[in-house]
C-alpha positions as CSV (number, residue, x, y, z in Angstrom):
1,X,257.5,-64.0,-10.6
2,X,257.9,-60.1,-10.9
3,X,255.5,-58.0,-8.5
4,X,253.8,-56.6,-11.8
5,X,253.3,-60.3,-13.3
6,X,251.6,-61.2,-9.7
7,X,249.7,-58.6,-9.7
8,X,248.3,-59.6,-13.2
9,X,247.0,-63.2,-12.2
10,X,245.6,-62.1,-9.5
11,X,243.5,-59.8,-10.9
12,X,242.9,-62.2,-13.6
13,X,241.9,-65.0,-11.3
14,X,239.7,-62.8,-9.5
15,X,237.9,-61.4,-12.8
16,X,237.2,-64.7,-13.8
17,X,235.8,-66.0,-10.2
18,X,233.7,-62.5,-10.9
19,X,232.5,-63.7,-14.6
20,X,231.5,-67.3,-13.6
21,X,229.9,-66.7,-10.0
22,X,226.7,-64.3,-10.8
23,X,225.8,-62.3,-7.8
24,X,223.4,-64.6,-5.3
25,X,219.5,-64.7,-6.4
26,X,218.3,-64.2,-2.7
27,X,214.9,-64.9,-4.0
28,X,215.8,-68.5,-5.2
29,X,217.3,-69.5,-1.8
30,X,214.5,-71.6,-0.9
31,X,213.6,-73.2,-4.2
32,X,215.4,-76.7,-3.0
33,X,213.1,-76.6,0.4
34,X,211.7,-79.7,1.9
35,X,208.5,-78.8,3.4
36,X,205.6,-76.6,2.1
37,X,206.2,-72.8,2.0
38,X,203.7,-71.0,4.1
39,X,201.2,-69.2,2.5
40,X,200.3,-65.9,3.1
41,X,197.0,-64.3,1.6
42,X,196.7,-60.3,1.7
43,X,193.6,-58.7,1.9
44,X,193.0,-55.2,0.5
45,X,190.2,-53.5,2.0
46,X,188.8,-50.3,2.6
47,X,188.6,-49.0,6.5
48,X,185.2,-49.8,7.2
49,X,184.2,-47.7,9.9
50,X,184.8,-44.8,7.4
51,X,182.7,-45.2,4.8
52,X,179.8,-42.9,4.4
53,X,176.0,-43.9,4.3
54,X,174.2,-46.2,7.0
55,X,175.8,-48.5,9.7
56,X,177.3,-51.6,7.8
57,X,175.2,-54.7,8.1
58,X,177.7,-57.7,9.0
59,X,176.1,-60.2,7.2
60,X,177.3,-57.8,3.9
61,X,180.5,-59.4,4.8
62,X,178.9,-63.2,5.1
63,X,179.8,-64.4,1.5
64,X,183.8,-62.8,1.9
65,X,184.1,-64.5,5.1
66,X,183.2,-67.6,3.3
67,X,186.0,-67.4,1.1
68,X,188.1,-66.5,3.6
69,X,187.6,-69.4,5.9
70,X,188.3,-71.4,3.0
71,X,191.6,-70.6,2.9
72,X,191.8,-72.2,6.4
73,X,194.3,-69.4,7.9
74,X,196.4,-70.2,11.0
75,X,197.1,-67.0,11.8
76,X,195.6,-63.5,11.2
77,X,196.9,-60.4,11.3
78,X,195.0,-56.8,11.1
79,X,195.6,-53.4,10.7
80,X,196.0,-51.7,13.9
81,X,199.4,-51.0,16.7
82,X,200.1,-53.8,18.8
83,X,200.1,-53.8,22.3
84,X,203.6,-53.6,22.8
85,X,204.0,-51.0,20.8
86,X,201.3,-48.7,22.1
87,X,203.2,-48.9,25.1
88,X,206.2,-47.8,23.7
89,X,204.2,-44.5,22.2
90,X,203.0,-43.8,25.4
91,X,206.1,-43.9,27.0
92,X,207.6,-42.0,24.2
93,X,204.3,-39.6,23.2
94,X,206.6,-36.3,21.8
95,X,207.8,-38.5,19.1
96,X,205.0,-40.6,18.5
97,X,201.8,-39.2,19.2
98,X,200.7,-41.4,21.8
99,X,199.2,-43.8,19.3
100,X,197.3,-43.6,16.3
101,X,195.0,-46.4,17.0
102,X,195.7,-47.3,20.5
103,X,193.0,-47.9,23.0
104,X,192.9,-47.0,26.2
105,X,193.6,-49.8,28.9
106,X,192.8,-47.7,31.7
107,X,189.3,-49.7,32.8
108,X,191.3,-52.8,31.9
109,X,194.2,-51.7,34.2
110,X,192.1,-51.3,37.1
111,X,190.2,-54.1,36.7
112,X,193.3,-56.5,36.6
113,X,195.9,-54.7,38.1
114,X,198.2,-55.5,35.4
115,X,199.0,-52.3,32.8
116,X,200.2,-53.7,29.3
117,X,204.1,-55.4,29.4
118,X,202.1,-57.2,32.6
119,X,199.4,-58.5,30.7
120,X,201.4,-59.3,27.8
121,X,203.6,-61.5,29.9
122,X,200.4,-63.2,31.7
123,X,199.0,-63.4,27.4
124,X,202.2,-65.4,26.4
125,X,201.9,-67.6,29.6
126,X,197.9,-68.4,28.9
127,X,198.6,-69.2,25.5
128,X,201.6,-71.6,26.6
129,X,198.9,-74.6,27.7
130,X,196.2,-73.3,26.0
131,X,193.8,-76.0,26.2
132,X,191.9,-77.1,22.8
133,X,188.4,-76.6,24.6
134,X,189.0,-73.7,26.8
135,X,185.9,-73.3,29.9
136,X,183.7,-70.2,29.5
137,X,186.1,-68.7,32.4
138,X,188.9,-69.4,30.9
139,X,188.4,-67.1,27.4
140,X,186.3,-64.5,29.8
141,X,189.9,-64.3,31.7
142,X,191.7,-64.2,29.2
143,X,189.7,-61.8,27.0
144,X,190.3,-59.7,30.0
145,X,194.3,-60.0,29.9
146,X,193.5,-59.0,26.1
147,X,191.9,-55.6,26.9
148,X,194.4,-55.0,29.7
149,X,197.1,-55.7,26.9
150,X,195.3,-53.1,24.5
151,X,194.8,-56.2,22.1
152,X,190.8,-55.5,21.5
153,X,190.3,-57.5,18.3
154,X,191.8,-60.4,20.5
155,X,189.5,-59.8,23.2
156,X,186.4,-59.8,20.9
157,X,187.6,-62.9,19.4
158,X,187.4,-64.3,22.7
159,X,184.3,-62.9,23.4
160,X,182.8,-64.4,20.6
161,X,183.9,-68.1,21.4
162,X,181.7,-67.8,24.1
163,X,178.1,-69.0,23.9
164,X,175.8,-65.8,24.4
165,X,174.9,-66.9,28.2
166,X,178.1,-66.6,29.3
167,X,179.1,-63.2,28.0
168,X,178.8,-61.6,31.6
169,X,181.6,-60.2,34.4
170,X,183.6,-62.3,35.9
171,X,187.4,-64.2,35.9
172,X,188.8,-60.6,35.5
173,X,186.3,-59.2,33.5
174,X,184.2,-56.2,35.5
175,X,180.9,-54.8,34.4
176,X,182.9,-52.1,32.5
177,X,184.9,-54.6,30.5
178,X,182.0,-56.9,29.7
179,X,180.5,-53.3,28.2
180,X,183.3,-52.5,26.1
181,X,183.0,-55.9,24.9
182,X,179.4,-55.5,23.9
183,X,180.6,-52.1,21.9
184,X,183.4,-54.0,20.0
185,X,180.6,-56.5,18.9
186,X,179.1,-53.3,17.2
187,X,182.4,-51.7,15.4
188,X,182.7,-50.9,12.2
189,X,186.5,-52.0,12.3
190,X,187.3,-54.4,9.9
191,X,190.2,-55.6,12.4
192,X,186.9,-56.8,14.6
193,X,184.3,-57.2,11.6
194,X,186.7,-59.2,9.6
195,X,189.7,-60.6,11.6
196,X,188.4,-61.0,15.2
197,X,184.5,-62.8,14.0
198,X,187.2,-65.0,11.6
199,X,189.5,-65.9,14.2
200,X,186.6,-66.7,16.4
201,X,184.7,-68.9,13.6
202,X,187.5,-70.4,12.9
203,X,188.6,-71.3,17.4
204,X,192.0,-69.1,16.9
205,X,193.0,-67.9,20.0
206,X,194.1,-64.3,19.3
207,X,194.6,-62.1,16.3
208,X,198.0,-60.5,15.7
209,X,198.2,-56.9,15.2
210,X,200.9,-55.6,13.1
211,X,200.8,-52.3,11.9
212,X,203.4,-49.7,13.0
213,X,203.6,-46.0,13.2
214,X,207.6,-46.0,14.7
215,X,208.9,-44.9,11.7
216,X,206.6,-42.7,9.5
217,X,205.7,-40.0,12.3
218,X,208.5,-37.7,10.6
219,X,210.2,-35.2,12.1
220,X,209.8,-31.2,10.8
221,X,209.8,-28.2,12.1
222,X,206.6,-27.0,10.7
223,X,203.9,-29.5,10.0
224,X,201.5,-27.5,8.6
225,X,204.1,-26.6,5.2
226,X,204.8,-30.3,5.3
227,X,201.2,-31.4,4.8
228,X,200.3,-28.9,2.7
229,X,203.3,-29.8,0.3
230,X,202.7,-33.4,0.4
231,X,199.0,-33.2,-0.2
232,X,199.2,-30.9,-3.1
233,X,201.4,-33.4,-4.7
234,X,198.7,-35.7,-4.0
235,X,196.8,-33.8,-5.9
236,X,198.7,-33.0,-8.8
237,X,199.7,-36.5,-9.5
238,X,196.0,-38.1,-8.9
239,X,193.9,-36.8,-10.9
240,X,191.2,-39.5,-10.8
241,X,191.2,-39.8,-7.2
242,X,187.9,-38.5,-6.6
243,X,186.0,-41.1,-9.3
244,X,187.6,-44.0,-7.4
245,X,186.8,-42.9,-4.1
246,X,183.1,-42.8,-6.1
247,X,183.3,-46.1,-7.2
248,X,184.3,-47.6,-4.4
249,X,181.3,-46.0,-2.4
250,X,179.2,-47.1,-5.1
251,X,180.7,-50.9,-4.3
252,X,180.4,-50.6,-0.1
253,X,176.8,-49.5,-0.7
254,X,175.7,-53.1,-2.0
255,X,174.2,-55.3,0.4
256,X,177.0,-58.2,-0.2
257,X,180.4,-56.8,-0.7
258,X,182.4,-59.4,-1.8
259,X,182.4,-57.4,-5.3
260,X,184.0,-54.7,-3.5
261,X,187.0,-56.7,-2.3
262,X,187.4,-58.2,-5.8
263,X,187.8,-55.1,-7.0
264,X,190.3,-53.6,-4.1
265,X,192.3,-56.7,-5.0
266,X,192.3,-56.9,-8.5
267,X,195.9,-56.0,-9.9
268,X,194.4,-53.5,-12.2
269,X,192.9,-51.2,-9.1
270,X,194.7,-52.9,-6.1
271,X,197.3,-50.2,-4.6
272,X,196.3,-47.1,-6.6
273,X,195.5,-45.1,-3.7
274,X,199.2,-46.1,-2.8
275,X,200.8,-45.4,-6.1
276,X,199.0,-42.1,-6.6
277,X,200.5,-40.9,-3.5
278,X,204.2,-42.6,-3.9
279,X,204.8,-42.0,-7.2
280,X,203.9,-37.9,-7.9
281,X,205.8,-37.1,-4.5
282,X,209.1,-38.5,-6.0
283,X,208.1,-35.9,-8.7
284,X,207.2,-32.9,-7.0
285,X,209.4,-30.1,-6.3
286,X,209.9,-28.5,-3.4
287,X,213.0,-26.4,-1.3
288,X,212.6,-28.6,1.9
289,X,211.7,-31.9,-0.1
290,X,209.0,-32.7,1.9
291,X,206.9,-35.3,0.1
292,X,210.5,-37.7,-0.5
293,X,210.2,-37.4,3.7
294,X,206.3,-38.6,3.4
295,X,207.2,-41.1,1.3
296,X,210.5,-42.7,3.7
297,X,208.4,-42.8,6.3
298,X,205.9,-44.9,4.1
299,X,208.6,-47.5,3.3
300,X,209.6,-47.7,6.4
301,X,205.9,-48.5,7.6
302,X,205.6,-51.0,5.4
303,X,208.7,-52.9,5.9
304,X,208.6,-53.0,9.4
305,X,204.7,-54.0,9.5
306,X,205.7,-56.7,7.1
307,X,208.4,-57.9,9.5
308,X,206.0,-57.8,12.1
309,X,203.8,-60.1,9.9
310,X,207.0,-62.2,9.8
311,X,207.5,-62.7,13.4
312,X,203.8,-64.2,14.1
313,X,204.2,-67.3,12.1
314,X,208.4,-67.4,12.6
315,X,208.1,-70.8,14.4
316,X,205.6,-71.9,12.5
317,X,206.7,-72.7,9.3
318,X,204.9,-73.6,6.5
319,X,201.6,-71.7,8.3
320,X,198.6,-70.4,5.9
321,X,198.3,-66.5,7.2
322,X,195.6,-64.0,6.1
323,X,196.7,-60.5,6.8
324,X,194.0,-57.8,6.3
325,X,195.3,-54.1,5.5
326,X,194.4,-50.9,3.7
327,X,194.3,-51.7,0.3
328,X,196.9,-48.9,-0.7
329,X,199.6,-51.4,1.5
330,X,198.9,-54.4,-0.4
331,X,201.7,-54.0,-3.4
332,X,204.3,-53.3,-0.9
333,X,202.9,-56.3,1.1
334,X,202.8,-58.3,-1.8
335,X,206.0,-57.5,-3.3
336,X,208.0,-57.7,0.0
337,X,206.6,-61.0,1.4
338,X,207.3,-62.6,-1.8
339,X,211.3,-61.8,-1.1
340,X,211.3,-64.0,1.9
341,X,212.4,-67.2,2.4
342,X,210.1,-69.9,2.7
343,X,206.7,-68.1,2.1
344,X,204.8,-67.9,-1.1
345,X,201.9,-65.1,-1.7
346,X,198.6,-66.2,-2.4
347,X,196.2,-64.9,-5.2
348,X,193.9,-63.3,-3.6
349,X,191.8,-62.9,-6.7
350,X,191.9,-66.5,-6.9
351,X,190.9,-66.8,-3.3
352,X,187.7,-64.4,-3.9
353,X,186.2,-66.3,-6.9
C-alpha cells in the first residue's frame, strides 16, 4: 500500500472510532452501582451569630432540627477550618492570616500537653474503639483532645452527651476548659447551634469541619484597590441586595425559623447572595482584573471544601451526610457533589416540608 493510501485508512479508521465512541459521560459512571448512593443533604443558612436584634432563642431552631434528624445523617459537616488546617495557617500566617475562624488551643494546650497534630493523632486513636456507650470520663477526655485539636463544635457535641452532673473538670478537662465549654453551650454559631446539639441528639461522636480558606486568601499588592474594586462590582451587579438582606431579617426575627431555611433553600432564592457576587465580577472592568481574582479564589474555596466533604464519608459508602454552609455556597455545593461518583444530593426543600 502507498504511504499516502496508509495514511488515508488510518485517519479514516480513527474518524470513525471518533464518530461511534461519544466522549465518556463521567456523570453516568455510577448508574450500574450495586449498593445505595450516599446521600448528601446541604443546608443553606444564614451565619447566625450575625444577625441583628436579640440573642437567638434555640428552641427557634427546635422544629428545623426535627426535620433534620429525620433525615438520620451519619455524618455532619459545618462551616468552619478544621483542625488541621488551622495548624497549617499558623504555621504559615503571611499567607494565610492565621485563620479566619480558628480558635485558640492555648488553654487546651496547656491543659493536655498535646498542641493540635498531637491531639489529632490521640482523636483518630479514641475514635478507633470508640465504645457505643462511652463513660462520662471517657467523652469529658475526649472533648478535651477536641479543644486541644481546635475542633470546638466537636467538643460541644461531647459536652452535650453528657448528663448535666457530669459537665465538670476532670479526665483532661481543667476548670478553664469546662468554662469554655459552658460558653460554646451559649454561641450563636450555627456550627454549635445546629451541627454540634444534632450530632449530640443524634450520639455522633464528632462533627467534621470542612471549610477552607488555603486557596481564596489572594495575593495583591494593594488590598485596599482590590476590595474596593470587587465590592463596587458587588454593587453594581446587585441591585436588590439590600431588600433581601431585609427579608431575610424579617424571616430570623420569627420565633420558629424553619420558614427562614425554606426560603434560604428554595431554588428561587437559594445562592443569590452567591450569584450576585459571581456573576457582575465576570463583568466588571478593571486594569488589574481584580474581581476575576475574587472570584478564583471563590472556586477554589468551594472545590476544595467540597472535597473535604468528600473525604469524611470516603470509607463509608452509601452514608446519609448533612453539611450546613452559608447559603451563598449551596449551588456550588449542589452542583459539584452531584458530579461524584456514588453520591446523590438530597432535596433539601423536600427535607424541610
Amino acid at each position: 500500500m502507498h504511504r499516502h493510501h496508509l495514511a488515508f485508512a488510518i485517519a479514516f479508521t480513527i474518524t470513525g472510532l471518533s464518530a461511534a465512541r461519544a466522549a465518556p459521560d463521567l456523570s453516568a459512571l455510577d448508574k450500574d452501582m450495586q449498593f445505595p448512593k450516599a446521600q448528601v443533604l446541604v443546608l443553606g443558612t444564614v451565619h447566625l451569630k450575625g444577625l441583628p436584634g436579640k440573642p437567638l432563642d434555640p428552641d427557634s431552631l427546635a422544629a428545623l432540627l426535627q426535620k433534620l434528624a429525620a433525615f438520620r445523617p451519619d455524618v455532619i459537616t459545618v462551616e468552619q477550618q478544621s483542625g488541621e488546617e488551622c495548624d497549617a495557617a499558623r504555621r504559615f500566617k503571611s499567607r494565610y492570616d492565621g485563620g479566619y475562624n480558628c480558635a485558640s488551643t492555648d488553654a487546651a494546650q496547656a491543659a493536655t500537653g498535646l498542641d493540635i497534630p498531637a491531639a489529632s493523632e490521640a482523636i483518630d486513636t479514641t475514635l478507633k474503639t470508640w465504645p457505643r456507650q462511652p463513660s462520662a470520663a471517657q467523652r469529658r477526655r475526649l472533648a478535651a483532645l477536641f479543644l486541644a485539636a481546635a475542633e470546638e463544635p466537636s467538643a460541644l457535641a461531647q459536652w452535650l452527651q453528657l448528663p448535666a452532673a457530669e459537665r465538670h473538670e476532670g479526665d483532661g478537662l481543667d476548670a478553664a476548659l469546662a468554662q469554655r465549654l459552658g460558653q460554646l453551650m451559649q454561641s450563636q454559631s450555627e456550627s454549635l447551634l445546629i451541627g454540634a446539639r444534632l450530632a449530640a441528639r443524634l450520639g455522633l461522636p464528632r462533627v467534621h469541619a470542612i471549610d477552607n480558606h488555603t486557596g481564596d486568601n489572594v495575593q495583591v499588592p494593594d488590598e485596599k484597590r482590590f476590595w474596593a474594586a470587587v465590592q463596587a462590582s458587588w454593587a453594581a451587579g446587585y441591585p436588590d441586595r439590600k431588600a433581601r438582606e431585609a427579608a431575610t431579617a424579617a424571616l430570623a426575627r420569627a420565633d420558629d425559623l424553619l420558614p427562614l431555611y425554606r426560603f434560604l433553600n428554595d431554588p428561587a432564592n437559594m445562592g443569590i447572595d452567591g450569584w450576585g457576587g459571581v456573576q457582575p465580577s465576570m463583568q466588571h472592568r478593571t486594569p488589574e482584573r481584580f474581581p476575576e481574582m475574587w472570584v478564583a479564589g471563590w472556586d477554589i474555596r468551594n472545590l476544595r471544601m467540597v472535597a473535604n466533604i468528600r473525604e469524611t464519608f470516603r470509607e463509608r459508602p452509601g452514608a446519609r451526610v448533612l453539611t450546613i454552609v452559608g447559603a451563598a455556597h449551596k449551588p456550588w455545593f449542589d452542583h459539584w457533589l452531584a458530579q461524584l461518583q456514588g453520591v446523590s444530593v438530597v432535596n433539601a426543600v423536600d427535607a424541610l416540608k
